[in-house]
PyMOL Python script that loads the backbone (N, CA, C, O; Angstrom):
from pymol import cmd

cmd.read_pdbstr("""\
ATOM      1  N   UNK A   1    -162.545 173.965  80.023  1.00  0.00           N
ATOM      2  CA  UNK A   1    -162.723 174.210  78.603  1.00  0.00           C
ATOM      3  C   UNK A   1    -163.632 173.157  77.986  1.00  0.00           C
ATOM      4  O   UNK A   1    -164.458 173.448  77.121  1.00  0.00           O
ATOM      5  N   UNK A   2    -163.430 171.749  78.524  1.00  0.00           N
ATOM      6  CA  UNK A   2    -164.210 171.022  77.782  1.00  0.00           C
ATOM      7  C   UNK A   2    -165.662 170.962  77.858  1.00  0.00           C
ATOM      8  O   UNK A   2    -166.465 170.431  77.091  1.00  0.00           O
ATOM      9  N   UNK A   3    -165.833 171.597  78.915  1.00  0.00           N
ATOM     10  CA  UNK A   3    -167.240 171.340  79.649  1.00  0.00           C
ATOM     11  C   UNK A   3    -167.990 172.544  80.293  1.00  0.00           C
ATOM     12  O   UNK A   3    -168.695 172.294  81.271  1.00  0.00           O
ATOM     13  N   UNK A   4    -167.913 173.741  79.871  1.00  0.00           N
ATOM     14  CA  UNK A   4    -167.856 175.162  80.213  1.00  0.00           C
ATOM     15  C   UNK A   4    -169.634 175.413  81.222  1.00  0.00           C
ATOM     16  O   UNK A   4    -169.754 176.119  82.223  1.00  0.00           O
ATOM     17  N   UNK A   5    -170.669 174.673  80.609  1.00  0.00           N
ATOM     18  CA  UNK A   5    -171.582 175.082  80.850  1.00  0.00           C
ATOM     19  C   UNK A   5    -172.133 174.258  82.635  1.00  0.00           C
ATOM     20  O   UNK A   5    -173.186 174.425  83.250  1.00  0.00           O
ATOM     21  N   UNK A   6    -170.765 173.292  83.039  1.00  0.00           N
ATOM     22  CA  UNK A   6    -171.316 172.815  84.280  1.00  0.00           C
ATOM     23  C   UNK A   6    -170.411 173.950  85.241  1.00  0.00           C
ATOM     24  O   UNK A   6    -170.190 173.444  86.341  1.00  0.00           O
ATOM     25  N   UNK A   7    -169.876 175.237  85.130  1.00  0.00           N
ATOM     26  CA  UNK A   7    -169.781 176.116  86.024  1.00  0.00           C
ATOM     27  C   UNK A   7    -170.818 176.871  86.670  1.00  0.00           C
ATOM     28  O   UNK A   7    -171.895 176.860  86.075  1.00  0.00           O
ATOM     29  N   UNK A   8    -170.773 177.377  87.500  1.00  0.00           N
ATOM     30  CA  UNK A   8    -171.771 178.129  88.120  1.00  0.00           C
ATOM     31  C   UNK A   8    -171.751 179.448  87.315  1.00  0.00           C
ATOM     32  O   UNK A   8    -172.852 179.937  87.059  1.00  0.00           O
ATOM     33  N   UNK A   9    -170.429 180.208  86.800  1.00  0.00           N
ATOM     34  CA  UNK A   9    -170.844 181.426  86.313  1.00  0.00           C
ATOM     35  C   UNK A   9    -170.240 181.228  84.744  1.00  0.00           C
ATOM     36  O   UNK A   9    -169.161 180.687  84.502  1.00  0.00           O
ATOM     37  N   UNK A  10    -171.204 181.803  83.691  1.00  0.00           N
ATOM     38  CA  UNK A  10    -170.697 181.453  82.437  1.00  0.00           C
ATOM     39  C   UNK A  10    -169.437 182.576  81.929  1.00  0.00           C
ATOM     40  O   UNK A  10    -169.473 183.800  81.801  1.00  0.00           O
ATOM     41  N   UNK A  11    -168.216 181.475  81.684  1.00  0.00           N
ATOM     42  CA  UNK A  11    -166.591 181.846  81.419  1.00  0.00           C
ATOM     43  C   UNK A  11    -166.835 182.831  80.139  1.00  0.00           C
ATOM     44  O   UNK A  11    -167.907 183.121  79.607  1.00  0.00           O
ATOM     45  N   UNK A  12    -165.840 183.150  79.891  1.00  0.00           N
ATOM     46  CA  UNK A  12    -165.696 183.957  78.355  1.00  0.00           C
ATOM     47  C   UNK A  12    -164.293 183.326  77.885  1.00  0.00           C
ATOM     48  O   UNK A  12    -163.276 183.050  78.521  1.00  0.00           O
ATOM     49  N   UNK A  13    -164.608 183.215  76.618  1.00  0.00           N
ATOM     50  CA  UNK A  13    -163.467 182.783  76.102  1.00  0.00           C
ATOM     51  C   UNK A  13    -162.663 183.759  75.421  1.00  0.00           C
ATOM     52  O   UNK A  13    -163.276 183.504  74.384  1.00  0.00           O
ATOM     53  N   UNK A  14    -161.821 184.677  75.042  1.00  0.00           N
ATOM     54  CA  UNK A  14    -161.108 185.576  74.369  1.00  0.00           C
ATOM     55  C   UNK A  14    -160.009 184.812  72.965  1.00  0.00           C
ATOM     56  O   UNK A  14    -159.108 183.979  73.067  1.00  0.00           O
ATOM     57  N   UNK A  15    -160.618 185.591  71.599  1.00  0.00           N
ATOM     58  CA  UNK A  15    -160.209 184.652  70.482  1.00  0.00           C
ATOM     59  C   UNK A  15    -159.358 186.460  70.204  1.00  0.00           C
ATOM     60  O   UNK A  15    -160.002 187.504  70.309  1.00  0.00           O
ATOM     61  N   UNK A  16    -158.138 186.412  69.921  1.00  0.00           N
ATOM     62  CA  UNK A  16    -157.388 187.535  69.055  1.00  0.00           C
ATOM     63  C   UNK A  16    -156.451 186.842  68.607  1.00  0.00           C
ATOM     64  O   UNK A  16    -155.848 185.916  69.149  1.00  0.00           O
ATOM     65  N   UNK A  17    -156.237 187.617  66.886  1.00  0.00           N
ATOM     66  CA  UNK A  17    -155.794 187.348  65.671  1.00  0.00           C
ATOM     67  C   UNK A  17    -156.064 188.007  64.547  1.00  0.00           C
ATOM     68  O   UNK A  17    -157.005 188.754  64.280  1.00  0.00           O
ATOM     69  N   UNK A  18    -154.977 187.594  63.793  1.00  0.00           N
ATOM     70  CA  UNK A  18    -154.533 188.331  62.798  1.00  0.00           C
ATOM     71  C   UNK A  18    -155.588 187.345  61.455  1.00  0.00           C
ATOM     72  O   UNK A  18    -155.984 187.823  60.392  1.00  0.00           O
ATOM     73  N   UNK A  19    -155.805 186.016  61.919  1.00  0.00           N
ATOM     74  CA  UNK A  19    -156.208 185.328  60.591  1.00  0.00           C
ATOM     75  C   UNK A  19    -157.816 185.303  60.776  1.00  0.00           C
ATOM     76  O   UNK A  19    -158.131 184.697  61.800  1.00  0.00           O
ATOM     77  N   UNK A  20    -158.475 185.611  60.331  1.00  0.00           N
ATOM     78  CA  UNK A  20    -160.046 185.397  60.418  1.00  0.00           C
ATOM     79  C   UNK A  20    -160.269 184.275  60.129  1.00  0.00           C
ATOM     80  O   UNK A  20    -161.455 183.966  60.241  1.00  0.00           O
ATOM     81  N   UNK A  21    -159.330 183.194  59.655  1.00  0.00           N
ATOM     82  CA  UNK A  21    -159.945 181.547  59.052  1.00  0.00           C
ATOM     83  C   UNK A  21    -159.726 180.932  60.232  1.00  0.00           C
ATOM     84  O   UNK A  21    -160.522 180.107  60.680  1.00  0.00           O
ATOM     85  N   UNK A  22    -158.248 181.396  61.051  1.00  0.00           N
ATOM     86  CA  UNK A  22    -158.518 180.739  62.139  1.00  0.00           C
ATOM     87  C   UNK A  22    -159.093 180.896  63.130  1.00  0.00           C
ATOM     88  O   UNK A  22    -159.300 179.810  63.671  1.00  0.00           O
ATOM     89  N   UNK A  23    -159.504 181.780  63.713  1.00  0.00           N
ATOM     90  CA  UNK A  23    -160.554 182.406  64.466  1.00  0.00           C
ATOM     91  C   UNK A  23    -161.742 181.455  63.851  1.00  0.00           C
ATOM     92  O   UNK A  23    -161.716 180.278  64.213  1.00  0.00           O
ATOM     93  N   UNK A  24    -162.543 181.772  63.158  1.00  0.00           N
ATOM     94  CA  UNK A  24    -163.369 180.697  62.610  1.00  0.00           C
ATOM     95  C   UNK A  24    -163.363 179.070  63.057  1.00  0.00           C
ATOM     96  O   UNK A  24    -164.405 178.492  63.368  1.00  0.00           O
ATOM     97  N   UNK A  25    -162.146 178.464  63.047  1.00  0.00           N
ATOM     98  CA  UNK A  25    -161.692 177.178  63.087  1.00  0.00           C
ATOM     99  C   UNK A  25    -162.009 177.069  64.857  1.00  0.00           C
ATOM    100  O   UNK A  25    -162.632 176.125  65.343  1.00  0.00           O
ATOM    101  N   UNK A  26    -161.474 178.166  65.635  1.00  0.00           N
ATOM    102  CA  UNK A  26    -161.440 177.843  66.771  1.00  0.00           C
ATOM    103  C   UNK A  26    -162.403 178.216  67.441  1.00  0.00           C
ATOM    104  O   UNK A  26    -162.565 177.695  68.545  1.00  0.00           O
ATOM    105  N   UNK A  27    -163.513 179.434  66.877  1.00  0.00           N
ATOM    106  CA  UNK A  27    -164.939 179.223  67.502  1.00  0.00           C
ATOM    107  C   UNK A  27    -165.473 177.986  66.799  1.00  0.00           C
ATOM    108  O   UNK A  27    -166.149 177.304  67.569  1.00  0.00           O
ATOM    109  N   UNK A  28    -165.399 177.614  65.878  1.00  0.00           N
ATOM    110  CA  UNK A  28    -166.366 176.013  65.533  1.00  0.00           C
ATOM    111  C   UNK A  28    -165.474 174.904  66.862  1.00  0.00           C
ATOM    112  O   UNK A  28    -166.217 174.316  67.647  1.00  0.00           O
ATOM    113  N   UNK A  29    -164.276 174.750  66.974  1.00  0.00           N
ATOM    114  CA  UNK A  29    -163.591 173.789  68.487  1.00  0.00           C
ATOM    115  C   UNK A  29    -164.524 174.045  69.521  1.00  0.00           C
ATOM    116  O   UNK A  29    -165.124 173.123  70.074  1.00  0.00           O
ATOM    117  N   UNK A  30    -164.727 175.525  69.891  1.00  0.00           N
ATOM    118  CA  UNK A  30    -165.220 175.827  71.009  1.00  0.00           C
ATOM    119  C   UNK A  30    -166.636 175.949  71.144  1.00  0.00           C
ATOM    120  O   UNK A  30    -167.102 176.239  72.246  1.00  0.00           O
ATOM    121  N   UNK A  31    -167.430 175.750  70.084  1.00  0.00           N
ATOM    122  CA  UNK A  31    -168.547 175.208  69.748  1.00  0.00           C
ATOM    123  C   UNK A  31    -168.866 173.482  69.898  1.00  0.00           C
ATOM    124  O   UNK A  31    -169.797 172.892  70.445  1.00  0.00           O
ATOM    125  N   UNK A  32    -167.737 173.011  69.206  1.00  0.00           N
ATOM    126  CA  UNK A  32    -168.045 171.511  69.636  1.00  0.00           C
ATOM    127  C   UNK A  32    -167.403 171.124  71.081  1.00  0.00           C
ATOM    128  O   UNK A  32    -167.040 169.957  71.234  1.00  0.00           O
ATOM    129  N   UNK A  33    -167.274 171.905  71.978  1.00  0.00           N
ATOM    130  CA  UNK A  33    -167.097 171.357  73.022  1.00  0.00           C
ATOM    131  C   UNK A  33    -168.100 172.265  74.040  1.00  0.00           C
ATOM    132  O   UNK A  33    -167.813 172.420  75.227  1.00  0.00           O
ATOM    133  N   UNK A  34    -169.293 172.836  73.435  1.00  0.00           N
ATOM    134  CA  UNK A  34    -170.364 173.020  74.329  1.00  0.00           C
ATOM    135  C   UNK A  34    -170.106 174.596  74.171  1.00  0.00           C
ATOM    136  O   UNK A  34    -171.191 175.157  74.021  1.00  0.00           O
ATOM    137  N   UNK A  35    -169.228 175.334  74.158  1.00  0.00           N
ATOM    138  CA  UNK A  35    -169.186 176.773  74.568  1.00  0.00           C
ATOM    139  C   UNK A  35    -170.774 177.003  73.513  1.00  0.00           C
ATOM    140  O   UNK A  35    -171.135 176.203  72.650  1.00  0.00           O
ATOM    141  N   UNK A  36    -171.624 178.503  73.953  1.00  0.00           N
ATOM    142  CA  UNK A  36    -172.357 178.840  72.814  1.00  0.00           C
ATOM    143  C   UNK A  36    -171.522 180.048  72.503  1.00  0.00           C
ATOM    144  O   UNK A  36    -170.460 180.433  72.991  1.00  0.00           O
ATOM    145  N   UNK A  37    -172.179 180.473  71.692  1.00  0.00           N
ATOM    146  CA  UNK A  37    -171.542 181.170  70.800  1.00  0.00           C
ATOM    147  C   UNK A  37    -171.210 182.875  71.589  1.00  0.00           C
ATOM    148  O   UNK A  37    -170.271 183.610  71.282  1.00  0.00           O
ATOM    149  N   UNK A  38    -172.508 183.227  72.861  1.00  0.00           N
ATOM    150  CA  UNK A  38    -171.987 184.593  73.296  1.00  0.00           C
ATOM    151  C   UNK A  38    -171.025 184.169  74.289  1.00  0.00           C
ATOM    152  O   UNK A  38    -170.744 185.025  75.129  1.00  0.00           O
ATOM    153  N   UNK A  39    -170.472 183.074  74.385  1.00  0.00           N
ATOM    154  CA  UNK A  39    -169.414 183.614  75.498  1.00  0.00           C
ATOM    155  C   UNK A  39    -168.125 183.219  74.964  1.00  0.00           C
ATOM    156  O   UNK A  39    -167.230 182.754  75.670  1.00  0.00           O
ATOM    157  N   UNK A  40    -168.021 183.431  73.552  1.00  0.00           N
ATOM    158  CA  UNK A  40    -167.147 183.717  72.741  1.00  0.00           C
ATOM    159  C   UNK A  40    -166.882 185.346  72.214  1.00  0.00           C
ATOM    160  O   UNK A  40    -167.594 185.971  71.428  1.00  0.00           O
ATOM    161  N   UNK A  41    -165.723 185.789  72.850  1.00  0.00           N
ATOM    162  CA  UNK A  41    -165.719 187.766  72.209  1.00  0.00           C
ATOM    163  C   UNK A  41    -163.948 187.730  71.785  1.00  0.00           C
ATOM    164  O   UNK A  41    -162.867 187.427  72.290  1.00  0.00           O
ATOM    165  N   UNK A  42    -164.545 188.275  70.476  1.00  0.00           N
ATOM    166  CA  UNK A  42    -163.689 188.497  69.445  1.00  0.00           C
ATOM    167  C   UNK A  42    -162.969 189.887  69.880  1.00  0.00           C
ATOM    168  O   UNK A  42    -163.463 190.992  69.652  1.00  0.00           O
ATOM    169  N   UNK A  43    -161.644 189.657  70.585  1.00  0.00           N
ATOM    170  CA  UNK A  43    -161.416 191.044  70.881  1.00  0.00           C
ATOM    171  C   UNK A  43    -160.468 191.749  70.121  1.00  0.00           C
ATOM    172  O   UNK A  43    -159.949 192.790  70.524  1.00  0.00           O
ATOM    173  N   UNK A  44    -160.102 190.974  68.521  1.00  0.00           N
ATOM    174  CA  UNK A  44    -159.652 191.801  67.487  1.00  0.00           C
ATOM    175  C   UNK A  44    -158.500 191.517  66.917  1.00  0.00           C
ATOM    176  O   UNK A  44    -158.324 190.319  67.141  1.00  0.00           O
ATOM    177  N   UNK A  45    -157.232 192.106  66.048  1.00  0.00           N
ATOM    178  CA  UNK A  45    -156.240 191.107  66.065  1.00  0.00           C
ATOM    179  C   UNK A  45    -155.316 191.074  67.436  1.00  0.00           C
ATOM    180  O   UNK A  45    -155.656 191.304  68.597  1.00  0.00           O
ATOM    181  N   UNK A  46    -153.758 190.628  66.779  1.00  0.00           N
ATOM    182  CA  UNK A  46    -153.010 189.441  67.557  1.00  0.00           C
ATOM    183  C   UNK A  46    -152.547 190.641  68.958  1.00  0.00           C
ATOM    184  O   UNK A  46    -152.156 190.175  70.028  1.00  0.00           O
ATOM    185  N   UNK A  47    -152.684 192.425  68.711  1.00  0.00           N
ATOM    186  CA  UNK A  47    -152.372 192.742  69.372  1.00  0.00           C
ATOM    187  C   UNK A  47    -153.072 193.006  70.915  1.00  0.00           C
ATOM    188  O   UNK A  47    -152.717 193.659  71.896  1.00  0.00           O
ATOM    189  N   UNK A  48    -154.295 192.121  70.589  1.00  0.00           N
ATOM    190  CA  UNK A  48    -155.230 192.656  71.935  1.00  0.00           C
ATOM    191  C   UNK A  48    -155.237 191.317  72.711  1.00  0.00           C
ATOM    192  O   UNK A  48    -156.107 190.934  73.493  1.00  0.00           O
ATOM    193  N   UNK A  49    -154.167 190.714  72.368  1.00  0.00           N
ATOM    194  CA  UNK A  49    -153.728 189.005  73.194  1.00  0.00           C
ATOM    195  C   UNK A  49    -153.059 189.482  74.529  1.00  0.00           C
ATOM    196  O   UNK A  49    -153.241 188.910  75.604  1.00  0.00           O
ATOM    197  N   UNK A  50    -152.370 190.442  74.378  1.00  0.00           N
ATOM    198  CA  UNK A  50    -151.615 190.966  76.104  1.00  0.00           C
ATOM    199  C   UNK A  50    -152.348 190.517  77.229  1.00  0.00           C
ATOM    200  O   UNK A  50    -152.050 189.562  77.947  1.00  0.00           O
ATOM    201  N   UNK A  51    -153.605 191.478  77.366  1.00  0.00           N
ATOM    202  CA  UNK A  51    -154.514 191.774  78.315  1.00  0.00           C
ATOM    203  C   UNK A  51    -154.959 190.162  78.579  1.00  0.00           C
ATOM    204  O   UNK A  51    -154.780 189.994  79.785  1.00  0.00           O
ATOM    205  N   UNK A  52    -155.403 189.045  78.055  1.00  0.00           N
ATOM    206  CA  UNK A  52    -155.743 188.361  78.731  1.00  0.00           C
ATOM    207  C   UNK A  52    -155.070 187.027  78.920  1.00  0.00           C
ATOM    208  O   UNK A  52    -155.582 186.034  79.436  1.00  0.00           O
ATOM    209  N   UNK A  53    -153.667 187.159  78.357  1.00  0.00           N
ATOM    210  CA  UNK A  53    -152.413 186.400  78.814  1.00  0.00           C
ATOM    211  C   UNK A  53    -152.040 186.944  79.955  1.00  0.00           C
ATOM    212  O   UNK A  53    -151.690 186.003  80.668  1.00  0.00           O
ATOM    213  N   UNK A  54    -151.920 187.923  80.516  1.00  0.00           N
ATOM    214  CA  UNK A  54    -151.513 188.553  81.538  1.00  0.00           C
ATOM    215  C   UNK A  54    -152.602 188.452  83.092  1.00  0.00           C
ATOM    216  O   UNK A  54    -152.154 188.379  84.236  1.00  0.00           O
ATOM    217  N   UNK A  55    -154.286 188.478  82.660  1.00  0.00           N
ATOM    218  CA  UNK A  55    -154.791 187.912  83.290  1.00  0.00           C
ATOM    219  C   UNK A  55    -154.710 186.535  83.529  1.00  0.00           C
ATOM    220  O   UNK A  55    -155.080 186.261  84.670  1.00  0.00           O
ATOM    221  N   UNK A  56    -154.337 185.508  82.820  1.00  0.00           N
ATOM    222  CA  UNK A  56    -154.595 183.680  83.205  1.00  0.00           C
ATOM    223  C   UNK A  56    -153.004 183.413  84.131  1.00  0.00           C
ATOM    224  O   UNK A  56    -152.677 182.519  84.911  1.00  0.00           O
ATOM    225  N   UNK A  57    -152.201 184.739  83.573  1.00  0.00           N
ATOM    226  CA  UNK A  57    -150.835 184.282  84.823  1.00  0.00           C
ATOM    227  C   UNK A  57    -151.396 184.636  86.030  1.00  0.00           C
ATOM    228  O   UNK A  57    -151.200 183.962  87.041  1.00  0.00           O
ATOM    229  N   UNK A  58    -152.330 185.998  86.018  1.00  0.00           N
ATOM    230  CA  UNK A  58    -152.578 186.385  87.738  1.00  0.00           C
ATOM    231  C   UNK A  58    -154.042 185.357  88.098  1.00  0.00           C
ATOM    232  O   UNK A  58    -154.504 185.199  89.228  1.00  0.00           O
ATOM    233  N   UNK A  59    -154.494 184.847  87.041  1.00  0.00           N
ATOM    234  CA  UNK A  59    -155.309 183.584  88.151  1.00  0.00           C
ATOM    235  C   UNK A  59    -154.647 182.560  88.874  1.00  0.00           C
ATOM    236  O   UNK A  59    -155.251 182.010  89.795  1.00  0.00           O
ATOM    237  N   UNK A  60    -153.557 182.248  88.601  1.00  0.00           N
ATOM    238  CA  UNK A  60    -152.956 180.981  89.039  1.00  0.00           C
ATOM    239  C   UNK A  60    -152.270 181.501  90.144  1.00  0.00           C
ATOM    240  O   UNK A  60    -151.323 180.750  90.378  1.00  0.00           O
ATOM    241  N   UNK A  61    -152.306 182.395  90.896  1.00  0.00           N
ATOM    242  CA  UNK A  61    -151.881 183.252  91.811  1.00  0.00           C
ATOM    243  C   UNK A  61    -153.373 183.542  92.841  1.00  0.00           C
ATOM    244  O   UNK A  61    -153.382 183.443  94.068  1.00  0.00           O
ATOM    245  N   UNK A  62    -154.180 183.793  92.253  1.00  0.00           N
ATOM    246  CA  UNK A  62    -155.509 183.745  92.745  1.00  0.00           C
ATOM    247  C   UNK A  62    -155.956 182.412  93.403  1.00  0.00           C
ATOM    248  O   UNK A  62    -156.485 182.269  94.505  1.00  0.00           O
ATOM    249  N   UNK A  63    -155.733 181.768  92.778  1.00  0.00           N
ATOM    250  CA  UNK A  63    -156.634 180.342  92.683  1.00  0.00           C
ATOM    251  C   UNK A  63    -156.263 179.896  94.116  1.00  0.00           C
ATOM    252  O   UNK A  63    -156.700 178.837  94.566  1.00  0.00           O
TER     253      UNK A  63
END
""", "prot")
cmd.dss("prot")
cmd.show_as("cartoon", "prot")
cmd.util.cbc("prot")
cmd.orient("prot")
């Protein structure tokens, strides 16, 4: 997270929510820690959080 752009393939970050101020707050975080701005995707509010909580449990299984 802190350092996104020394990977070999560029990550995506997934922002869902209900508050648009915070969404805001946390693409400017993920801005100051190097992310640019397209590999930030807004995938809408708090209900489209499932899908990629459910993926970061099956990476740690991957890994």
């Amino acid at each position: 997270m802190a350092d996104p752009t020394s990977l070999r393939v560029s990550p995506t970050a997934f922002l869902s929510g209900n508050d648009e101020n915070a969404k805001a707050v946390v693409r400017r975080l993920l801005g100051d820690l190097g992310w640019p701005a397209d590999w930030i995707e807004d995938l809408g509010d708090v209900t489209t959080a499932r899908g990629p909580e459910a993926v970061a449990l099956l990476v740690t299984s991957v890994v």
